[in-house]
N, C-alpha and C positions, 0 to 999 in steps of 0.2 A: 504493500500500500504506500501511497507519497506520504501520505500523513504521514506515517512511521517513521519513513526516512526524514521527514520536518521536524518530528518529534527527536528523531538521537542528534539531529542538528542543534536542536536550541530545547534541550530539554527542561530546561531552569525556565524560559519564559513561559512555555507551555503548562508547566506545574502554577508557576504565579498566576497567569491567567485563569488556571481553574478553581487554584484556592480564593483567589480574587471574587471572580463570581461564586463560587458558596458563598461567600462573606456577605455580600449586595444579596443574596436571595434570602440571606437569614434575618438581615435587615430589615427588609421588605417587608416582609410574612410573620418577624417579629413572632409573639408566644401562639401565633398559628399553628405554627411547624410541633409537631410530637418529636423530641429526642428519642425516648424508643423506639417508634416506626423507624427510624433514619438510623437506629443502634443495626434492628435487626435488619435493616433493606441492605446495611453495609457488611454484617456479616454472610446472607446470602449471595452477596459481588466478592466477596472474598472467597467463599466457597467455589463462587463457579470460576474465578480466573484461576483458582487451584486444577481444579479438574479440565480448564482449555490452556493451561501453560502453555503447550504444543503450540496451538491453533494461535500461530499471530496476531490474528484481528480481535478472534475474541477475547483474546487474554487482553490485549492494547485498550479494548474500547472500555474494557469492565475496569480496570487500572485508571483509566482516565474520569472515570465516573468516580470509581471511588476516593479521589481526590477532590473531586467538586464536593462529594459530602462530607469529606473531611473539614474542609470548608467550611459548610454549613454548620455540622458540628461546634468544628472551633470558636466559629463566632459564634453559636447560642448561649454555651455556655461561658464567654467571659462577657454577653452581653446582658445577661438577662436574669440566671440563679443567683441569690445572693443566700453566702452563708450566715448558718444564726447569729453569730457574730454580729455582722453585717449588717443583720435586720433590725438590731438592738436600735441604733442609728436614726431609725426611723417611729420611733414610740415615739407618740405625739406627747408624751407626759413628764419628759426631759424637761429636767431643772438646773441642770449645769454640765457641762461635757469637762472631760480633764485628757491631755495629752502631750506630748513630745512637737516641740516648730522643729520640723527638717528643712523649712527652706523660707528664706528673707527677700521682699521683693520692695529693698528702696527704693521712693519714687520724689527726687526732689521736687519741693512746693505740697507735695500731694500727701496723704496718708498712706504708709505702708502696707504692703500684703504679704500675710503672713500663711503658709499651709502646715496644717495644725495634724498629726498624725493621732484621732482620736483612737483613746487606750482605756478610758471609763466614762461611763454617762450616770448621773446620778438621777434618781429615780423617787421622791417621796423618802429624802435622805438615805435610799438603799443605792450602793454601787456598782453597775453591773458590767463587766467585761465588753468592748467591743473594740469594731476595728474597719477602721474607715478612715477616709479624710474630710476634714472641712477646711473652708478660705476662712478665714480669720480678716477683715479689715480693718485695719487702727482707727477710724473716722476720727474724733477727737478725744479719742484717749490719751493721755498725758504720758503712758510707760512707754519704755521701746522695749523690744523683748530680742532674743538671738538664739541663731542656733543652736540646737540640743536643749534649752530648757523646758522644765516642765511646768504646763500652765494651767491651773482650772477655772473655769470662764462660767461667772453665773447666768444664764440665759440658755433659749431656746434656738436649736440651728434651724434655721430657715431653707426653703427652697431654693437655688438661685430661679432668677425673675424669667418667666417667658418675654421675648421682644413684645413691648407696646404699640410698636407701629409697623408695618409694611418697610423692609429695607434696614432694620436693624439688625444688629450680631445678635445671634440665636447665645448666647452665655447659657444659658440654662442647654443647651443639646452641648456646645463644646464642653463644658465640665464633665457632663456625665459622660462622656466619650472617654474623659481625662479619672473615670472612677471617683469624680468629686459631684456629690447632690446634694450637699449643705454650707451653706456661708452664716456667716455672723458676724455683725458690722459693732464697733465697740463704739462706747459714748463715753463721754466725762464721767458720767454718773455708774459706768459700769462697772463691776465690782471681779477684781481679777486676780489670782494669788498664787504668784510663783513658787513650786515649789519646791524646784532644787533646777542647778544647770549642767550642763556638761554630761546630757545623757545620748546627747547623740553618737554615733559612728566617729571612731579615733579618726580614722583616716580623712573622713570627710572636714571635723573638728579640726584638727591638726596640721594637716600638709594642704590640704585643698581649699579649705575657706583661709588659711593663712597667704597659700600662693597668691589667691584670687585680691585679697585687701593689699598682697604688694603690689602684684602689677597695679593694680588703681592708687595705690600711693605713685609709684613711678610716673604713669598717667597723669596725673596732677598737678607732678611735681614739675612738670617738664614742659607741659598743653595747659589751654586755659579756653572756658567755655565749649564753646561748638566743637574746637577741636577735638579737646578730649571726650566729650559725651559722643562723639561719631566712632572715635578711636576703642572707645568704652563697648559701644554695639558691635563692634567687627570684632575683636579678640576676644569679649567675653558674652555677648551678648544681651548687654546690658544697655537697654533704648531707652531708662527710665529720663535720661538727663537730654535725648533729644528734643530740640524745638520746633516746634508745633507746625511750625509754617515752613519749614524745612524737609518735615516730613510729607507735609501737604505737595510740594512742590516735587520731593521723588515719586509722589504717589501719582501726580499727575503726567510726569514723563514715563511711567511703567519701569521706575528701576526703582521703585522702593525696596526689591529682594536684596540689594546689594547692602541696606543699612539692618539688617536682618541675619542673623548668623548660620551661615548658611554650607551647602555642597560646597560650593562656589569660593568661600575660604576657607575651607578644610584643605582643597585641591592649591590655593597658593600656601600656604601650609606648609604643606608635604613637601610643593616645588623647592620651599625657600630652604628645608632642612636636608633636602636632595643634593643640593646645591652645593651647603654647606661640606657636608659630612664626603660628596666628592673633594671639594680645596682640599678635606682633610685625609684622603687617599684612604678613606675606609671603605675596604670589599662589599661589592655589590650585594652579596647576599646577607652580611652584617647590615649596611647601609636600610634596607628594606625594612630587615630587625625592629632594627631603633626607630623608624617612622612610623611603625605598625605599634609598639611598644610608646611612644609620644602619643597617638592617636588618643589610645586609652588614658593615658594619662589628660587629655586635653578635651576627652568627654566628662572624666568625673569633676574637672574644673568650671565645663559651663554647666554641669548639673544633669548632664545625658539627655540635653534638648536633643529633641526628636530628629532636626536638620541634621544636626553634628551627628547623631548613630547612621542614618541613612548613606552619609557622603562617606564615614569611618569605617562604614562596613565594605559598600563599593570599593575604597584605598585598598583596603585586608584582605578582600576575597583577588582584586586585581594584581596584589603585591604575592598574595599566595599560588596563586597561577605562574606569574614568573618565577618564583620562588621551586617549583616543583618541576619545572622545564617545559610545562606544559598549556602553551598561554591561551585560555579561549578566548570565542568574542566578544566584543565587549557587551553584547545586551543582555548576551547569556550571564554577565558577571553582574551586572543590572539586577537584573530579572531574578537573580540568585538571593543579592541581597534583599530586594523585596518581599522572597518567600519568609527569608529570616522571620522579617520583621513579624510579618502579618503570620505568622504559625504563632513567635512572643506574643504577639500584642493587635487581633483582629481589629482591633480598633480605628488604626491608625489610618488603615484604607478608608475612613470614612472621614477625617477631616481635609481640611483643604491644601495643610502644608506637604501632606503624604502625594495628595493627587499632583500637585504642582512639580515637586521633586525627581518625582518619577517620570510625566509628562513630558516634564524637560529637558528630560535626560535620553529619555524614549526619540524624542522628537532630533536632538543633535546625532544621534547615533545611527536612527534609521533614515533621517531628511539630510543627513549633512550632505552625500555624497550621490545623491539624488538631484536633490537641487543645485548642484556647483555645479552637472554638466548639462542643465538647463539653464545657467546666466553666462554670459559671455566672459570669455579670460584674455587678457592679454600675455600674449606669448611673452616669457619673462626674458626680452631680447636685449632689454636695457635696464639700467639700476630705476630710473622711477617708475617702470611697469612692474619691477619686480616689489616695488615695496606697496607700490598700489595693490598688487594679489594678496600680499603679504599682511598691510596693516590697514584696509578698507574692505576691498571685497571677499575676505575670507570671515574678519570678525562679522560684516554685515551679512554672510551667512548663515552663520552662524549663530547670530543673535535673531533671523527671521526665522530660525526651526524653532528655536525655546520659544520664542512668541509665537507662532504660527501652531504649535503642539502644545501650546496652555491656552488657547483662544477662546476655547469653550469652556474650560472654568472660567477664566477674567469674565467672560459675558454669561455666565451663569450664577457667581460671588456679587460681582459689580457692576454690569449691566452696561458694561463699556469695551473699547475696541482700543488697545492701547497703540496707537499709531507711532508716535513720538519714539516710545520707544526701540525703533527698529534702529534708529538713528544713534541714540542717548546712550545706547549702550557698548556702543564702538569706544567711545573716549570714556564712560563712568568705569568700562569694567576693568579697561588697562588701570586708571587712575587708582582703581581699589587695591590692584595686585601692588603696583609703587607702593600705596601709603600702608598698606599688610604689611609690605617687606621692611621698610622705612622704622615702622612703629615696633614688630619683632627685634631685629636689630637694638634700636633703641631700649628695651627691654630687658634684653640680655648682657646686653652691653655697658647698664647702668652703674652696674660699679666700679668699670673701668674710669676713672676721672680722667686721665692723659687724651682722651677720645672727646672730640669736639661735639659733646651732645645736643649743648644748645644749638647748632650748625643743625644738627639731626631735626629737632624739636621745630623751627623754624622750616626748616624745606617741609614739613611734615603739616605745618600750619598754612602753609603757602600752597598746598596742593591740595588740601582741604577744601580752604578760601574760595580757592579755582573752581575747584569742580562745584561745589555749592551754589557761585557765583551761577555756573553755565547752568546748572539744571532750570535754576532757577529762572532764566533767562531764557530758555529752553520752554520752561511751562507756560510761557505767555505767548508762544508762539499759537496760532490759530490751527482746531485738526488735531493738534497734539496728539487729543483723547475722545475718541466720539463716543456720547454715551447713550444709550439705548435704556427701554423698558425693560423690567425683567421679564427674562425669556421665559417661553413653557419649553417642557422636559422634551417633547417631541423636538423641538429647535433647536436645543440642546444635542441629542442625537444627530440630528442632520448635521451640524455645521460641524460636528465631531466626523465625522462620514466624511463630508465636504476635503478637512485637511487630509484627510488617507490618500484622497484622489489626488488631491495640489500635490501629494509630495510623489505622487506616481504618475504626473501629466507624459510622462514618455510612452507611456500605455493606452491606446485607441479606446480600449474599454472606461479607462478611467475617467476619460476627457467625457465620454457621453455622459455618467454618473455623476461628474460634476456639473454639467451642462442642465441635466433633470434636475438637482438637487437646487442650484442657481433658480430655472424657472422655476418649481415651485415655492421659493422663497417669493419671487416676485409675485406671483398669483397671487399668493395668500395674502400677500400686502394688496394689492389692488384689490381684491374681496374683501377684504377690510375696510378699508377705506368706504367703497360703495355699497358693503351691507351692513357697517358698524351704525347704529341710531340708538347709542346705551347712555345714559348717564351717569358718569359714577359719583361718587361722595364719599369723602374719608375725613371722618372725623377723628381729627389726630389727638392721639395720648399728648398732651405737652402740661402735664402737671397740675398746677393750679392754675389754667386760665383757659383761652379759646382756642383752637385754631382747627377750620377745615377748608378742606381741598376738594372743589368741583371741575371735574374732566365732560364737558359737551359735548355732544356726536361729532359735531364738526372740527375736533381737536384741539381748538381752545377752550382756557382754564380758568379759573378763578381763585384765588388762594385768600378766605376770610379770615382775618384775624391769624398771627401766628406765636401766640405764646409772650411769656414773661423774658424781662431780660434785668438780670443782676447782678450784683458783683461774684465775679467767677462763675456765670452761669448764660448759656443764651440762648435758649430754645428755638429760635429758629437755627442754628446750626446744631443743636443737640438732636431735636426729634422732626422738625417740618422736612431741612437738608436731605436725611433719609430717605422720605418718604418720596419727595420730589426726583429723587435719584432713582429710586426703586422703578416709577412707572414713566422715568427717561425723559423728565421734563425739565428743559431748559429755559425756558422764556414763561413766566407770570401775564397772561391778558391783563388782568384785570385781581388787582390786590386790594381791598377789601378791608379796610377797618371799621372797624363795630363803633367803636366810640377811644377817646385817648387816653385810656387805661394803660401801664405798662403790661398788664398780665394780659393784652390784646393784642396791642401793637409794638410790642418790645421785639418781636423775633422781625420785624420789619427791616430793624437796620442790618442785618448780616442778607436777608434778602436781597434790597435794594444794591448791598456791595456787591454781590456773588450773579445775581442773576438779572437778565434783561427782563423790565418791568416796562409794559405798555402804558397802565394806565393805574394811578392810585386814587381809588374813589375813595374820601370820609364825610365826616356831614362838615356843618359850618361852625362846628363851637371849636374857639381860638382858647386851648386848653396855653397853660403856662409852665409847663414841663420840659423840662431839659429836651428827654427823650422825643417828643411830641417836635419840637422844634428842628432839633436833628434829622428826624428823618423827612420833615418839608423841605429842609435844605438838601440834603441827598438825592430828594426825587427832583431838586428844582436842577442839579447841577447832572444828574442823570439825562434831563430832556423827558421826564415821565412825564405825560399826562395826567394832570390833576382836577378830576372831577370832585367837585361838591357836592354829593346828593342830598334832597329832604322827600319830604312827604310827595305823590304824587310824579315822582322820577321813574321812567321803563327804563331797563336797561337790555339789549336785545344780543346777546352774544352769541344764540343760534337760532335757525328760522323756525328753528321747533321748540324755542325757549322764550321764555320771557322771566325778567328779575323786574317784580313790585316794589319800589321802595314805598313802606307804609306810615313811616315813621321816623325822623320826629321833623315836627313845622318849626317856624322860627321862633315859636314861642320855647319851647327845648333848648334848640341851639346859642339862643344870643342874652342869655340869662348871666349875668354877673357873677351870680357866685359861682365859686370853682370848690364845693362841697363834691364826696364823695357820690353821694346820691343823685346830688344833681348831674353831673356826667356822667353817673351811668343810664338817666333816666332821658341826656343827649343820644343813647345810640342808636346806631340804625340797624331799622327794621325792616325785613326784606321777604317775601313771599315767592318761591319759584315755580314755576308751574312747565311740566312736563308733560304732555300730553294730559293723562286722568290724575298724573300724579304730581303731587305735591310736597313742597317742605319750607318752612316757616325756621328763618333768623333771628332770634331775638337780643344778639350781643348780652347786657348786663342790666337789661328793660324793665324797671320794678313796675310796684301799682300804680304808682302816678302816671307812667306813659301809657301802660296796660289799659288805664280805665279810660285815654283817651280813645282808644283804638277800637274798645269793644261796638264803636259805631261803624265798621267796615262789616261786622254782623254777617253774615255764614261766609263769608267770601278768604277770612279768617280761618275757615276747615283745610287742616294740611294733613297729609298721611305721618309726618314726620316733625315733630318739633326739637327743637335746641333749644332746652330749657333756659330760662335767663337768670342770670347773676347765679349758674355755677347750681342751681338749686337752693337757693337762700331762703329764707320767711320771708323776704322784703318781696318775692317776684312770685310767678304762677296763683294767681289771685283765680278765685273759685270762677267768676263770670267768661274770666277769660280762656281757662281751660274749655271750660263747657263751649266756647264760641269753637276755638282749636278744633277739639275732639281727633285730638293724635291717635294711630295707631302706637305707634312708637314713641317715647319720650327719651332723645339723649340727653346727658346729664356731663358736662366735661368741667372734670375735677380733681384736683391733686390728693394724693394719699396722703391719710392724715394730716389735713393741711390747718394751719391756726385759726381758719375761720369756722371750721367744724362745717361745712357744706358737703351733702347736701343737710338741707335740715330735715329731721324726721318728719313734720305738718308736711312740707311739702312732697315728701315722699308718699306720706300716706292720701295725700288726695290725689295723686295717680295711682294708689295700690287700689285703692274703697271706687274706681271708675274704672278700673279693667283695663288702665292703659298700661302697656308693657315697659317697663324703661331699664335703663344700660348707662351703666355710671360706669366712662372711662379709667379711674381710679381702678375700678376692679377686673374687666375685660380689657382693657386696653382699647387700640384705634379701631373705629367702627366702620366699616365697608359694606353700601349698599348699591347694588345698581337697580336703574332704572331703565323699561324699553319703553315708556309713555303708556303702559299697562297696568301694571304691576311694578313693584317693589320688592325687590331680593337682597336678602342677608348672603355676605359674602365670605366664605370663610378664612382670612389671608394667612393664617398659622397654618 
């Protein structure tokens, strides 16, 4: 059979690949699947590849099966039994946890995170044996704590959080991936009591948390700011001291992996100690020794991040083939290491650093020498064709297979297409291997004084500087990064499909497949386009205040209200940014303030900076707020359009839509006092109408505007109301509900927030009239669409 012969070719990919898939089918099917059935279906494949040993095929095919339910196997049970142990963890009746900090995560400005190796949970003062991890967060707790102490923490561990909105980090799926489903965030007032230190691991205690606090003294001693917190994430992988907007700006070139610790410096690593230890005329097979011998050591230093096993293992298994005289190829050493991993730790295949790694790697190995005799070469007849092959058109190869083979995660993660980076990575990646070499050196080198360090320290801040500079300079480029809706899974598959064929365009077959694949992307868009007539609404988590998002058949948007903004806090970049990213929207129609509240209009200014804004509609009250004034000047120095609405304003953003402004007349707006009540009883009031259906704004509209309105009398009937002022006592007045007569009541409100909203009166006169309501705080962002029929709840988790 070819198979077979494909199978002793690359036998290590073919195993990955199956154990792979068990892993994704046990995921899937989750506690569907019977471990039994799959015990005894795999002793009967063992049975019969017994009795066809002979028989090639049947013995190959039952052999190949029985690896996929190893597979399956593997990951059920590290996904899903948990020992009693284990289960202790999870009594809701826990009054204090006590255990061992194995691992400290400084975060200058920020509170510390601490992972807690819980060893007893106390129980109605009984203490009972378990064994789990929780995240510890210092929030404002006054202690620091270090590794190996033991600590007992009076409090209950909490779940971590499902994402609130559409396009956030799922934290609560990565933990449990990582064997951690409990956090506990500490306060001033928490009550914590060390009791005793130095229980952790000698080795770890002693030579590895000691190595790791001198290189960051050396670091310190030698770099200053940006430098050294970059220097900080490349040799230890510590990003807690990079700045914000730095990282913003690799993230937007597509080479943030380079400030991330990664294959990618393992591999200059190895080079630099290859390097070395040839000057030092030590034998090759010595030589290999001690890099494979450093590896280990240089995992238990950054703590056996997942990057550094993956790239450590690939060095070991590739250094072990030469080692043995017998070198395979390279994907088969790939694909070997991945079995590793994923037989350890099923898990891993399922986060994104795993896919990525592999992908990448997948992608340079099998695309590299595919696509180089698909772009054109210049015959290397003179020195600058040869350095153009050399240090242009080989890295831009090179750099279009890792992008070209993580495509479909990047547009499945983050719903963008990283262009820029095909370019950015030419000059960041050389520049990373310099300043890796530069900063090792300097490191080892440190106690030689005779040796011009500061010389060192300075080209090392200079090329920093540089590359910082150009990316930076780089992300303002237009195209960069094109960013898209998130995808469905189907499109996902295809445009995965799609790279197979790119990187096999020499193939007549391939060219059609990507040709088919092409048109039906186009089709679907053009059927989209001409049969989309949905409206959707997302009424975003953003804490204590307002903010929702309306998408029109005809593609433009609305964005009402976006959240509070305070110090260290900005919910438009916290939770609106997200959500805008998530469903690929660039440009704001039509931006929408309720009334000039910060808890409304405060996410406005990171809006107005970040995103093209058409048109900011508010009413006419000349509120006296810093914030308020800020952002009329932004939208004036933007070029926005600035509408004034009051009572009596249509506003038409599709031909199937129409926006009522209901509320407020001038008698609202041009009122003297700047009382809390009375601006909120300024906002505007807004009625949508979609075909049959309906949904009613009411910003922060107490009874005094309420009781103006009740003369608009049944016209007031929406399917959908956005309760006003948060659910307060001051708003939802009995007449006015009864005019409403909601299906739905959202309620958008911060978790236990100081104002105690909603208030129970109000609660209960939507419970005692059957109307349904959905308090943000507790479900998160709410998602409905509409076809001008009906009204659907959308499930976005």
């Amino acid at each position: 059979m070819n198979l077979i012969k494909q199978f002793h070719a690359l036998p290590s990919l073919y195993l990955f690949l199956l154990i792979a898939g068990g892993i994704s089918t046990a995921w899937l099917l989750g506690k569907a699947l019977n471990p039994l059935y799959l015990l005894i279906a795999s002793i009967l494949l063992l049975l019969f590849a017994a009795i066809n040993y002979k028989k090639d095929s049947r013995f190959f095919i039952s052999v190949l099966i029985l690896f996929f339910l190893a597979g399956i196997l593997r990951a059920w049970f590290a996904l899903f039994p948990f020992t009693p142990q284990e289960n202790t963890l999870f009594n809701p009746n826990i009054s204090a946890v006590q255990g061992t900090i194995e691992e400290v995560k400084t975060r200058p400005g920020k509170a510390d995170i601490y992972l807690l190796h819980c060893e007893k949970i106390i129980i109605k003062n009984r203490a009972l044996a378990t064994d789990g991890y929780l995240i510890v967060n210092q929030g404002k707790f006054p202690g620091k704590f270090h590794y190996g102490d033991v600590i007992r923490i009076k409090g209950k561990p909490q779940y971590a959080p499902l994402p609130t909105n559409p396009g956030e980090f799922n934290y609560k799926r990565y933990l449990a991936l990582n064997d951690r489903f409990f956090q506990i965030r500490l306060t001033k007032e928490s009550e914590v009591v060390q009791i005793f230190s130095g229980k952790g691991n000698w080795l770890q205690s002693k030579v590895f948390n000691k190595a790791r606090d001198f290189i960051k003294n050396i670091i310190d001693n030698y770099l200053e700011g940006q430098s050294a917190a970059i220097v900080k994430a490349l040799i230890l992988g510590d990003r807690g001291g990079l700045d914000k907007g730095v990282m913003t700006d690799f993230q937007k070139t597509g080479v943030i992996h380079v400030l991330a610790i990664s294959g990618l410096h393992v591999a200059y690593i190895a080079m630099f100690l290859q390097f070395i230890l040839s000057v030092l005329r030590i034998p090759k097979k010595v030589n290999m020794a001690l890099i494979v011998l450093f590896l280990v050591f240089f995992l238990a230093l950054v703590n056996f991040k997942a990057p550094v096993v993956r790239a450590s293992l690939m060095m070991s298994f590739y250094y072990l083939a030469q080692f043995s005289g017998r070198p395979q190829k390279s994907i088969n050493i790939v694909a070997l290491a991945g079995l590793v991993i994923l037989l350890v730790r099923p898990e891993e295949l399922l986060l994104p650093g795993f896919q990525y790694s592999f992908a990448a790697v997948f992608g340079l190995i099998y695309g590299n020498t595919k696509l180089s005799a698909l772009l054109p070469k210049f015959y290397a007849d003179s020195r600058p064709k040869r350095y153009f092959n050399k240090f242009i058109r080989e890295p831009f190869i090179a750099s279009f297979c890792a992008i070209l083979a993580t495509l479909p995660l990047t547009w499945y993660y983050f719903g963008s297409f990283q262009i820029g980076a095909l370019i950015a990575n030419i000059f960041v990646i050389p520049l990373i291997g310099v300043i890796l070499f530069l900063s090792i050196f300097l490191i080892l080198a440190s106690g030689l004084t005779f040796l011009p360090l500061s010389g060192i320290a300075f080209i090392i801040t200079f090329l920093i500087d540089s590359m910082v500079f150009l990316v930076g300079a780089f992300s303002k480029f237009p195209l960069i990064q094109i960013k898209t809706a998130h995808p469905a899974m189907l499109y996902v598959i295809l445009i995965s499909m799609a790279v197979f064929f790119i990187f096999n365009l020499k193939v007549q077959k391939a060219r059609l497949a990507l040709l088919a694949i092409l048109s039906f992307f186009i089709l679907s868009f053009l059927v989209g386009i001409i049969a989309e007539n949905k409206l959707r609404i997302t009424y975003i988590h953003v804490g204590q205040g307002d903010a929702a998002l309306l998408e029109f058949p005809n593609g433009k948007n609305a964005l009402i209200d976006a959240g509070n903004k305070g110090f260290g806090f900005d919910a438009g970049e916290r939770f609106v940014n997200p959500v805008l990213k998530y469903y690929g929207i660039s440009r704001i129609n039509y931006l929408i303030g309720s009334h000039p509240h910060s808890d409304h209009i405060g996410g406005f200014e990171y809006i107005l900076a970040n995103y093209m804004v058409d048109t900011l509609v508010i009413n006419e009250f000349k509120a006296k707020s810093k914030i308020y004034k800020r952002i009329l000047k932004t939208a004036k120095e933007n070029k926005v359009f600035i509408k004034y609405a009051d009572e009596g304003d249509i506003i038409i953003p599709d031909k199937r839509m129409r926006i009522y402004v209901l509320h407020p007349d001038t008698t609202f707006e041009r009122n003297d006092s700047h009382a809390g009540h009375t601006i909120n009883n300024s906002s505007l009031v807004f009625k949508i109408l979609h075909g049959k259906n309906s949904l009613l704004f009411t910003g922060d509209a107490e009874f005094e505007s309420e009781r103006v309105m009740l003369s608009y009398g049944s016209f007031l009937d929406s399917d959908i109301l956005k309760v006003g002022h948060h659910g307060s006592k001051t708003s939802s007045g009995d007449d006015f509900i009864d005019l409403v007569k909601p299906d739905i009541a959202v309620i958008s409100v911060g978790r236990k927030n100081k104002f105690k909203h909603p208030a129970p009166l109000t609660l209960a006169k939507f419970k005692n009239r059957g109307i349904k309501f959905y308090r943000t705080d507790q479900v998160g962002a709410l998602v409905f669409e509409s076809d001008g029929q009906k009204l659907e709840r959308i499930n976005w988790r």
